[in-house]
N, C-alpha and C positions, 0 to 999 in steps of 0.2 A: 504494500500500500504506500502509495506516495507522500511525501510530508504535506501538500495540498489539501491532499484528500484526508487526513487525519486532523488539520485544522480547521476543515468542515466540521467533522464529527463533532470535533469539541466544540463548538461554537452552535450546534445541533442538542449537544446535552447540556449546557448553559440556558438556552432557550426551556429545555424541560425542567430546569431549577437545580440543575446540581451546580457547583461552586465551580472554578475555573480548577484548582488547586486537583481537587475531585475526578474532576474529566480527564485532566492530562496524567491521572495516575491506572483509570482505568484504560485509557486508549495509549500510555505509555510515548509520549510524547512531553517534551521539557517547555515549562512553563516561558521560557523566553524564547521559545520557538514560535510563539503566537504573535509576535507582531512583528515578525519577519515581513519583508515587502521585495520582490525579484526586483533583481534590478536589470532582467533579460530583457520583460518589458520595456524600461523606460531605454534601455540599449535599444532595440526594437524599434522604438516609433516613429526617428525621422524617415527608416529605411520602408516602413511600413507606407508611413504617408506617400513616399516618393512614388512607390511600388503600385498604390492603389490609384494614386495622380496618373504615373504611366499607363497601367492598365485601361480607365476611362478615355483615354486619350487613343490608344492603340488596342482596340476591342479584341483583335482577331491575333495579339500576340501571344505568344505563351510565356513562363516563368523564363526560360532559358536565355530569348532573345531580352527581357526586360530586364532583366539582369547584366547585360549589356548596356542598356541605357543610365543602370542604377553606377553601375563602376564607373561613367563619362562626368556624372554627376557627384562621384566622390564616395558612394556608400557601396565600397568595396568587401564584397561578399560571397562566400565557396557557393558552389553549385547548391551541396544539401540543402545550406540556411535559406537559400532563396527557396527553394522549396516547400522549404519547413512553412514563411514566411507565406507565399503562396498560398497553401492550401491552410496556413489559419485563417486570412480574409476570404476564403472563398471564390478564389477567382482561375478556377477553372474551367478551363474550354468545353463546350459541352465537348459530347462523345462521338464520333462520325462513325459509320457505318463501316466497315473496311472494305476497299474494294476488291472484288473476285483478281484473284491473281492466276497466273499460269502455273504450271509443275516445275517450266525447263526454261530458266534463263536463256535469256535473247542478247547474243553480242550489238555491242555499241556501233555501229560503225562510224570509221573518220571521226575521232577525237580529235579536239583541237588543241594544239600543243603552242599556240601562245594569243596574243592580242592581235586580234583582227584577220586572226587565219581561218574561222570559219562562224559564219552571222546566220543565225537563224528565223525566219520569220511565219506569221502566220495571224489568224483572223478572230477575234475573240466580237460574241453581239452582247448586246443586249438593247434595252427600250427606255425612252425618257419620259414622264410622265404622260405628254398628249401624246402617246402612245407611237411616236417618230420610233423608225428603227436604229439604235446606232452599233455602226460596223466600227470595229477598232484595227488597225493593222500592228500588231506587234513585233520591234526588229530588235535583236538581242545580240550581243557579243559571246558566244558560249564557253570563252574560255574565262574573261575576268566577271561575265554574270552581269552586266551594265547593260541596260537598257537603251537602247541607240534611237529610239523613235517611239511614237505611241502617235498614228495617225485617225483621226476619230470623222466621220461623214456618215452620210446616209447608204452612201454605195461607193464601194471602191474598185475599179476595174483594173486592167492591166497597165494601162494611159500612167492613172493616179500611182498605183505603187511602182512605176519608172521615175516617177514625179520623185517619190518620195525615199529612192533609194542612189539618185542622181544626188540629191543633197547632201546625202550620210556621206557619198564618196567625193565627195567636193570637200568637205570638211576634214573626213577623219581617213579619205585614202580607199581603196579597192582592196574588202577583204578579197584571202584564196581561195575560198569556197561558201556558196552559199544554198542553205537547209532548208528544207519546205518539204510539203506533202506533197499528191498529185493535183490541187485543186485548178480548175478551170485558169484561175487569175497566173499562177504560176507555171502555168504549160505551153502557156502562148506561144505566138510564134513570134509579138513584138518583144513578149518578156525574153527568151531563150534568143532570142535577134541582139535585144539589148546587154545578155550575159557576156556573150562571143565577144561584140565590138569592144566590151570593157576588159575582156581578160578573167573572167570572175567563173569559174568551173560550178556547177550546180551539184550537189547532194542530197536528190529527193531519196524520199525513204520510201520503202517498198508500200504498196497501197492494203489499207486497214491496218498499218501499223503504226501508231501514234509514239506508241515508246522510243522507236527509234528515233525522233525528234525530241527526245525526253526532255533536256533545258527548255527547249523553247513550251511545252506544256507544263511542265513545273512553273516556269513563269508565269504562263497566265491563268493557272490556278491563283497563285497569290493575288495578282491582280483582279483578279473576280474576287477573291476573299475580303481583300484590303482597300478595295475602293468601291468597287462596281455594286457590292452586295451591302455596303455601307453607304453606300447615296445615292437618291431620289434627285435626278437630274430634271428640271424643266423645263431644256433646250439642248439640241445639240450644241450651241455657244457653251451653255454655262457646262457640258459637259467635258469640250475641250481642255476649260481654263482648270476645272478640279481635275480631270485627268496627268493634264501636264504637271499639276502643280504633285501630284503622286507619285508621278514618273523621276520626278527631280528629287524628292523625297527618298526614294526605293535607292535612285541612285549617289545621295551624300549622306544620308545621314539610317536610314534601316540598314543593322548589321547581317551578315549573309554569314551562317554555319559553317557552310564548305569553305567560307573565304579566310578563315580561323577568325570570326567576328568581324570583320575590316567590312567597310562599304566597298562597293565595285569600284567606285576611283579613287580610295585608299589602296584598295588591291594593286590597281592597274601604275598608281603612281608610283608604289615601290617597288612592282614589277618592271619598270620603267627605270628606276634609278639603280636596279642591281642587274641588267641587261641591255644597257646602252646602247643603240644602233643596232637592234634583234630584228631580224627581216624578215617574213617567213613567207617564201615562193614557192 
């Protein structure tokens, strides 16, 4: 029995009229042990406040990533305690369902072995209140995890994701390969017209197999999670400016697991600063 739970008791047979002196002789607990106060609590509570502040703020996180956010803010703390901490306020995620998996592992193919050797992209919907449809095109860097684009419209054809991937490589250069499924938008013959002229080798993945795109659907699970399933958009305007403003978010400052906590351009810049002149053709 814990010394808690014993200072109950006594504090329980006080209530029924036995003396303090009395209780502590039958429940065997020392009479200065009753006005003991933890001091775990009051250790506890900025970490707690910070914790439950993050959590309302970041709905769809879990202990592990806010415990990230908790050490940037100074209340540096092991795995367990955030844990511990966690599940005394109550703020776990609910339970998901687990998805049907296969028996026999599925090889990766064409893993990308640095920055900007292979960009994956792909098409995420959903609807804005007056019930507009909106298409999202999503373009990702698969090796530092950075999100290179989030293009949001009613309809996006082949035209617009040349539109939108002529930019990326105006800015950030011609990855060496780039990932997609077989969908109409990406089979074209101006999309695969425009791959050639660029130099830019394609990586579809065989058809009904989503896994093999993994980053790039991992991605935009979280983004359906962390944006899309968290706001009620009531324009495609206003969905743009909250999207992007998520995009930039996802990208400086939400810590990424696989990236050993570092945001994707913390990753990328010190992958950057201990690879100098890294080319990858």
């Amino acid at each position: 029995m814990s010394s808690q739970a014993r200072r109950e008791q006594v504090a329980l047979a006080c209530e029924r009229g036995l003396s303090k002196r009395r209780a502590c002789e039958l429940i065997e607990i020392a009479r200065s042990g009753l006005g003991y106060v933890s001091v775990r609590a009051q250790r506890d509570r900025p970490a707690l406040d910070a914790m439950k502040r993050l959590a309302a703020q970041y709905p769809r996180y879990g202990y592990r990533r806010i415990r990230v956010f908790l050490r940037r803010e100074g209340h540096g703390m092991s795995r367990h305690r955030a844990h511990r901490l966690w599940r005394l306020e109550g703020l776990q995620l609910p339970r998901r369902r687990p998805r049907r998996r296969a028996a026999a592992s599925r090889p990766r193919p064409l893993p990308a072995f640095g920055p900007n050797h292979v960009w994956a992209y792909d098409f995420v919907f959903d609807a804005s209140a007056s019930g507009q449809q909106i298409k999202c095109l999503t373009v990702i860097d698969e090796f530092t995890r950075e999100c290179l684009a989030i293009d949001v419209a009613g309809s996006i054809r082949s035209g617009r994701v040349i539109e939108v991937l002529t930019r990326l490589v105006s800015a950030r250069g011609a990855p060496r390969f780039l990932r997609s499924d077989n969908g109409p938008e990406f089979v074209s013959h101006a999309i695969l017209t425009w791959l050639a002229d660029s130099g830019i080798d394609t990586a579809h993945i065989d058809p009904g197999k989503p896994w093999q795109n993994g980053d790039n659907e991992s991605f935009n699970g979280k983004f359906r999670d962390e944006c899309l399933s968290l706001e009620w958009f009531r324009s495609r305007e206003e969905a743009r400016v909250v999207i992007e403003t998520w995009r930039q978010h996802f990208n400086h400052v939400r810590p990424h697991s696989s990236l050993n906590d570092l945001t994707p351009v913390e990753f990328k810049t010190r992958y950057d600063s201990t690879n100098p002149g890294a080319i990858l053709k």
